[in-house]
C-alpha positions in Angstrom: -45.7 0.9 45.2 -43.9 0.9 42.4 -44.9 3.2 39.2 -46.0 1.0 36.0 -43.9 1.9 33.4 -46.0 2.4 30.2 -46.0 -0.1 27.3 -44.2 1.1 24.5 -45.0 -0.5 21.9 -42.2 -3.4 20.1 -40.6 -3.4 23.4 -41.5 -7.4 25.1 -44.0 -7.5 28.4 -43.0 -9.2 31.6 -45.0 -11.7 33.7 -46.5 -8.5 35.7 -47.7 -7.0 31.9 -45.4 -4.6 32.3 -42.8 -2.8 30.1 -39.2 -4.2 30.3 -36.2 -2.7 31.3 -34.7 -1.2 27.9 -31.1 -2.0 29.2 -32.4 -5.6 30.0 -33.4 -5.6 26.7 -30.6 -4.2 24.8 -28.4 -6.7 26.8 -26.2 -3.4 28.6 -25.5 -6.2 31.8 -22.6 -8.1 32.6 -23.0 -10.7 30.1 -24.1 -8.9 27.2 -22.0 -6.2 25.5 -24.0 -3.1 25.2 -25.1 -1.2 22.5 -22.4 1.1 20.9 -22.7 4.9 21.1 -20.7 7.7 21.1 -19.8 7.2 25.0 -18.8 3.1 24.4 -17.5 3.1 21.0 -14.7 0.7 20.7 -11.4 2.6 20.0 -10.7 2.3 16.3 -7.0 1.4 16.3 -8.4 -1.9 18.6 -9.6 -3.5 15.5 -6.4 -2.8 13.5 -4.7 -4.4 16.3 -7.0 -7.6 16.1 -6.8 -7.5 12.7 -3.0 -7.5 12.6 -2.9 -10.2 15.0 -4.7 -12.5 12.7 -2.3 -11.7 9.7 0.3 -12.4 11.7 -0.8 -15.6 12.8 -1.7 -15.8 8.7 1.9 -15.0 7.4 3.1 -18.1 9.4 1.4 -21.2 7.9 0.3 -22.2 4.4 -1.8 -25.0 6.1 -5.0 -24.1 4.1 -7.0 -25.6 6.9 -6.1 -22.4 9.5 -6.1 -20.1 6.7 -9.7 -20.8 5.6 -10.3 -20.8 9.7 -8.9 -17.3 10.1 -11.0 -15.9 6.9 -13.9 -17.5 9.0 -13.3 -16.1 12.5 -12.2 -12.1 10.6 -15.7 -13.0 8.5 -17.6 -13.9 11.9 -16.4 -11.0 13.9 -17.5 -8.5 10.8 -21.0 -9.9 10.4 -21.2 -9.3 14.1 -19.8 -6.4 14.6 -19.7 -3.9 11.7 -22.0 -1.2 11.1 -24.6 0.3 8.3 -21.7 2.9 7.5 -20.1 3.2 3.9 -17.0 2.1 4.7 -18.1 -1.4 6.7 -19.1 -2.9 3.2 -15.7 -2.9 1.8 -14.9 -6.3 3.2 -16.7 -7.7 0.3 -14.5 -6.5 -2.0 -11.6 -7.1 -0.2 -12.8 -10.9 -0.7 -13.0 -10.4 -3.9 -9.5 -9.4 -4.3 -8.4 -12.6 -2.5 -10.5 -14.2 -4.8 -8.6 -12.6 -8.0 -5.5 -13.0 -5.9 -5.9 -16.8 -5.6 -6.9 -16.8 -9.4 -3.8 -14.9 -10.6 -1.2 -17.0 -8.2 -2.4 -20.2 -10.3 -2.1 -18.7 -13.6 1.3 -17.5 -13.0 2.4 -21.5 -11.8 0.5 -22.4 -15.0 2.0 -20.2 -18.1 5.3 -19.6 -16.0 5.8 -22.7 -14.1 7.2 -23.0 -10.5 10.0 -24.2 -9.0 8.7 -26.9 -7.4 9.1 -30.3 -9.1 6.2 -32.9 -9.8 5.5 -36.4 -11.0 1.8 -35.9 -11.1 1.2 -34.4 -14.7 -2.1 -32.8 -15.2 -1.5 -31.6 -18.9 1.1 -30.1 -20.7 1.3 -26.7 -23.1 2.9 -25.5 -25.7 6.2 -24.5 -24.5 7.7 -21.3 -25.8 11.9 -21.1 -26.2 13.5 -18.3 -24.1 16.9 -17.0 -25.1 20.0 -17.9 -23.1 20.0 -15.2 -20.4 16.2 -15.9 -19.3 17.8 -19.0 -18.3 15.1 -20.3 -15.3 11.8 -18.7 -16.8 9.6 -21.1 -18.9 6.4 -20.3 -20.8 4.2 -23.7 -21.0 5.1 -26.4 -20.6 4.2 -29.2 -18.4 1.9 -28.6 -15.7 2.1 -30.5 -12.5 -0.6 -30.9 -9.5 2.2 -30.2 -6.9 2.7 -26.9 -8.7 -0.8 -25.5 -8.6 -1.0 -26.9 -4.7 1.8 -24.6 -3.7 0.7 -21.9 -5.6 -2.8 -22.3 -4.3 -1.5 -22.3 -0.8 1.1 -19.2 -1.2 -1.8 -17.4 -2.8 -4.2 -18.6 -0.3 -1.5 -17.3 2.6 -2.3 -13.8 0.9 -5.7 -13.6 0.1 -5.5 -14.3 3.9 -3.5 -11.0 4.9 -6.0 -9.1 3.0 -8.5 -10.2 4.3 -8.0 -9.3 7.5 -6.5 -6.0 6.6 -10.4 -5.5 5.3 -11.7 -6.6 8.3 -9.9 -3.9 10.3 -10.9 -1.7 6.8 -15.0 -2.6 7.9 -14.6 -2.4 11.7 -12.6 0.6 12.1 -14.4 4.1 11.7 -11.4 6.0 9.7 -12.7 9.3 11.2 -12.3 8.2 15.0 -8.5 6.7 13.8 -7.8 10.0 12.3 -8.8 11.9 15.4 -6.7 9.3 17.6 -3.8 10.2 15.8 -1.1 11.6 17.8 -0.5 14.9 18.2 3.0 15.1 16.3 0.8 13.6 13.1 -2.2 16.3 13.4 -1.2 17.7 9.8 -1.4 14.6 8.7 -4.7 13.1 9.5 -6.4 16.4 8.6 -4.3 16.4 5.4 -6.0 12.5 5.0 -9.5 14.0 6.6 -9.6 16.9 3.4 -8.8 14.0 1.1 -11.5 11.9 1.9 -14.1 14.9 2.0 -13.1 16.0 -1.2 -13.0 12.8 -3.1 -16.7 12.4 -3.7 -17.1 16.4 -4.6 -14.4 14.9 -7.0 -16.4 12.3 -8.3 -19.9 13.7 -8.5 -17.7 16.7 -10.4 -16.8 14.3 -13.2 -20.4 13.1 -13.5 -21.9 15.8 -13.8 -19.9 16.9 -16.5 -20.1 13.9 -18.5 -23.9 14.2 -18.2 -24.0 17.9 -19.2 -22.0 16.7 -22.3 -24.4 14.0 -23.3 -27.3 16.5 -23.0 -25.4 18.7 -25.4 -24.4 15.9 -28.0 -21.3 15.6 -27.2 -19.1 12.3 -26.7 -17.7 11.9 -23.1 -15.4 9.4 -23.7 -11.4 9.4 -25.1 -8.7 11.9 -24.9 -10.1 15.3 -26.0 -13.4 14.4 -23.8 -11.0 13.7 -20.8 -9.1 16.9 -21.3 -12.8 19.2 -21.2 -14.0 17.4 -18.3 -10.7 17.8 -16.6 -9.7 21.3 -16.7 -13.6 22.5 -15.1 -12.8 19.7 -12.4 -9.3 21.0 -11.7 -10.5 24.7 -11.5 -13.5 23.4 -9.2 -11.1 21.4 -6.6 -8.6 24.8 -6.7 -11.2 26.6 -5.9 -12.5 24.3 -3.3 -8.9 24.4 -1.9 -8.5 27.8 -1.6 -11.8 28.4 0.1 -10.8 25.7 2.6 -7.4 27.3 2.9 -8.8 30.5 3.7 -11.1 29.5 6.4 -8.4 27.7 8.0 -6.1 30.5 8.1 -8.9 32.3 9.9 -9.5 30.0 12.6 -5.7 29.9 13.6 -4.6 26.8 11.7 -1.1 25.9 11.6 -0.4 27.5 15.0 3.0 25.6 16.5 5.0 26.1 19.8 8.5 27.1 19.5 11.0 24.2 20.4 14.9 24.1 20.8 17.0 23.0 18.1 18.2 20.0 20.1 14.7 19.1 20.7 13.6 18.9 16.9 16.6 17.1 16.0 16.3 14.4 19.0 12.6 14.0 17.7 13.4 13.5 14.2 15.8 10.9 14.9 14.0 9.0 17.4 10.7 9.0 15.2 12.6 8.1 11.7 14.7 5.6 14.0 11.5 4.3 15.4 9.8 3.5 12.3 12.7 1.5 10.5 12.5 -0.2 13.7 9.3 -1.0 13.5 9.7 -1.7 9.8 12.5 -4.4 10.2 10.7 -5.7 12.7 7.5 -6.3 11.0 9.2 -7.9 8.2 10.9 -9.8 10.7 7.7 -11.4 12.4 6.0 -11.5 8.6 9.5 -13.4 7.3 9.7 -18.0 8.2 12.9 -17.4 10.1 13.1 -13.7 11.6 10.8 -14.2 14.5 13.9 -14.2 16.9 15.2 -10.7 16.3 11.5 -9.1 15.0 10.0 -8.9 18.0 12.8 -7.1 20.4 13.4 -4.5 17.2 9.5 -4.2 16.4 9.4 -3.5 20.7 12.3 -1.0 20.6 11.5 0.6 16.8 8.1 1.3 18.7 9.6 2.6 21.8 11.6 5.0 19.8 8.8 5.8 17.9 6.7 6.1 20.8 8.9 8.3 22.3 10.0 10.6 19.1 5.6 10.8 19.0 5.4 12.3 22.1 8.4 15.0 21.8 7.0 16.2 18.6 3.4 16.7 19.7 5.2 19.4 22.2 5.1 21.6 19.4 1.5 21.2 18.4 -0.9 24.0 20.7 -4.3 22.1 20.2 -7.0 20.6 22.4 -8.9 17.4 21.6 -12.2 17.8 21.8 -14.5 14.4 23.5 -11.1 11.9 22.9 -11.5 8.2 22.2 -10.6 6.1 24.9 -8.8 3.0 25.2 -11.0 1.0 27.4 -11.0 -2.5 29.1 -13.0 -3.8 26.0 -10.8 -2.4 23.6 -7.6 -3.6 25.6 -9.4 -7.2 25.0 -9.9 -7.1 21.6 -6.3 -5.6 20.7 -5.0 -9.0 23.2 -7.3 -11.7 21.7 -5.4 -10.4 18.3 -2.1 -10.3 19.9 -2.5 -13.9 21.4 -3.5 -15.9 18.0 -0.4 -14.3 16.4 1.7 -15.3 19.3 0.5 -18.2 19.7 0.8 -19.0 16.0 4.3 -18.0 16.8 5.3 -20.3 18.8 3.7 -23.2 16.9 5.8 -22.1 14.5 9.0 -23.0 16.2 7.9 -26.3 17.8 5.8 -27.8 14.9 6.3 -26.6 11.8 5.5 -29.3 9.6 2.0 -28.9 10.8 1.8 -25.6 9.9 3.6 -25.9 6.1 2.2 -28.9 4.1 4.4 -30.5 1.7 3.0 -30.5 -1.7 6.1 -33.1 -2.7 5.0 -35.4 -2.0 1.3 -34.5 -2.5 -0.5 -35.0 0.6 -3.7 -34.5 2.1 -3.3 -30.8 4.8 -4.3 -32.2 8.1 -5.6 -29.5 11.0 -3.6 -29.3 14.2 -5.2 -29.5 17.5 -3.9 -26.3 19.4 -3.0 -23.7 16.4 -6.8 -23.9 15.5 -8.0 -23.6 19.0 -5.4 -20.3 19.2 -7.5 -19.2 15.8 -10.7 -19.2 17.8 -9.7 -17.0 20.2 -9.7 -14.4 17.7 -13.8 -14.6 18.2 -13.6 -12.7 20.8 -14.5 -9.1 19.7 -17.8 -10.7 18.5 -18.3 -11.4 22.5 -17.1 -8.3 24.6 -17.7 -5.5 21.7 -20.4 -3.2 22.3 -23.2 -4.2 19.4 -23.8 -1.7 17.1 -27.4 -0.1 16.2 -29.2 -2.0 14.1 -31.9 0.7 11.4 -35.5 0.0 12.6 -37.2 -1.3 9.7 -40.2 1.2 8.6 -43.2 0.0 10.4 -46.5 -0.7 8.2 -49.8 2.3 8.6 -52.2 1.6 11.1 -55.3 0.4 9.5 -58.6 1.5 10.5 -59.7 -1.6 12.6 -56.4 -1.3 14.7 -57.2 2.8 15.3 -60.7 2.0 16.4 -59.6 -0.9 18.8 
């Protein structure tokens, strides 16, 4: 016979009256993604890799249409996806800022004007005169409705990169990226790891202070109320720092293998190499005509890079303690990014006029069949990532009927 499992209770009853299965329940099986934990965490640098994906496929089309589809699959995936932690609520803000971004693309085609011409007038203002040598810059003037539509769709085109650059800002736990780092850049992510520990000692320094000077009658606010409240919150971060530097020094930090000198020099010049490699190639990809050469110097910049990495972490004598691993969900979310920016790619070189409206003459954008289908597959994180925890919500006291029954 099989033992009954005892009913706890908010967990759902079989046909039997029995408790469930919790991994039935928490959907661990083949179909359902499991519930994240410290074991099945996605990697970090997975979601910057998604995320990167879908600005890529963003820096290639001004079709408003795939933009606002993008913002709505990067949207999806962090409602789905993104945890109760401080740093997964910064994608609202970084909407915002897309928002402003929008906002401040249209003033500038409004007061400065644009260079695209217009037979549509929607008014016309006062037009300031410009010397000789600010030949090409206007102020007022008349205002055209091809002008704001190609300044709403360049700004749209960025409000689109940073939004997805706060997707991977809401997905992606900074601390596990910092720990992933390689070993070559350990002084760096802890430099990056002090700096965001001492940042709100920083803050709640500053308030404090401002608050012990109301109590006392004293105005917190302009230059000699700056100058008070700075000097106590230097002397508290030096002190801070020293403290930290001397617990540090205790445990052995800053320990380093010796290296030849032909070693150190082959590293520097493969990592520095690497990165304007990977540079020029980014800016290839991001530019309307570099995708030819951007991708085989963005794969050899990160090669080199790769490689430089890996020579300069000979140096570092450190173990990693419980390292993230890149698993098979991780390798699928990092691809479904990869494939909507190469696929956006390549609609970029066979149909472009789908991809970049004409605002002269002003038409209406249309949405092309395959690039948005290529969009959607960036919904796949939201399928195959492990679900994080949701906070149980506080249950209500037992009254005195239900203790009695």
């Amino acid at each position: 016979m099989t033992p009954e499992v005892p009913h706890r209770p908010g967990s759902p009853r079989t046909a039997e009256g029995r408790s469930a299965p919790v991994q039935a329940v928490r959907g661990g099986g083949v179909l359902r993604p499991p519930l994240a934990d410290r074991a099945n965490a996605l990697h970090a640098g997975a979601w910057w890799l998604w995320a990167l994906g879908l600005a890529t496929a963003a820096s290639r089309t001004t079709n408003p249409l795939l933009l606002a589809l993008l913002v709505a699959v990067a949207g999806y995936v962090v409602a789905a996806r993104r945890t109760d932690a401080p740093w997964a609520r910064s994608y609202a803000l970084f909407l915002k800022l897309g928002l402003l971004v929008i906002a401040v693309r249209l003033l500038f085609a409004t007061f400065l004007g644009s260079p695209i011409p217009g037979t549509h007038t929607l008014f016309t203002l006062p037009e300031v005169p410009l010397p000789e040598w600010a030949q090409g810059v206007r102020l007022g003037g008349r205002v055209t409705a091809e002008q704001l539509t190609f300044a709403f769709y360049d700004g749209m085109k960025l409000a689109t990169l940073l939004i997805c650059v706060g997707a991977a800002n809401a997905l992606a736990n900074p601390a596990r990226l910092l720990k992933s780092l390689p070993a070559a850049l350990y002084e760096l992510g802890v430099a990056v790891v002090v700096a965001m520990t001492f940042a709100p000692h920083f803050v709640a320094d500053v308030a404090r202070l401002r608050r012990a000077r109301r109590l006392r009658g004293r105005d917190d606010r302009g230059p000699r109320a700056l100058v008070q409240v700075g000097l106590p919150v230097l002397e508290g971060a030096l002190e801070r720092s020293v403290a930290l530097a001397a617990a540090m020094d205790a445990r052995g930090y800053g320990r380093t293998a010796r290296l030849p000198r032909a070693v150190r020099i082959t590293t520097a010049a493969l990592t520095l190499g690497g990165l304007l490699g990977i540079c020029a190639g980014t800016y290839g990809l991001l530019a309307a005509s570099g995708a030819g050469y951007g991708l085989p110097v963005l794969a050899l910049g990160a090669a080199a890079a790769a490689c430089g990495l890996w020579l300069g972490g000979r140096r570092a004598v450190r173990s990693r303690y419980r390292p993230d691993r890149f698993g098979p969900r991780a390798w699928l979310v990092a691809a479904s990014g990869a494939a909507v920016g190469g696929l956006m790619i390549y609609a970029n070189s066979y149909g472009p006029d789908a991809l970049h409206p004409t605002a002269v003459p002003l038409t209406a954008p249309e949405l092309p069949l395959w690039p948005a289908a290529s969009c959607l597959l960036g919904l796949l994180p939201a399928l195959v990532a492990p679900v994080p925890p949701r906070p149980r919500e506080p249950r209500a006291p037992r009254t005195t009927e239900e203790t009695a029954q």
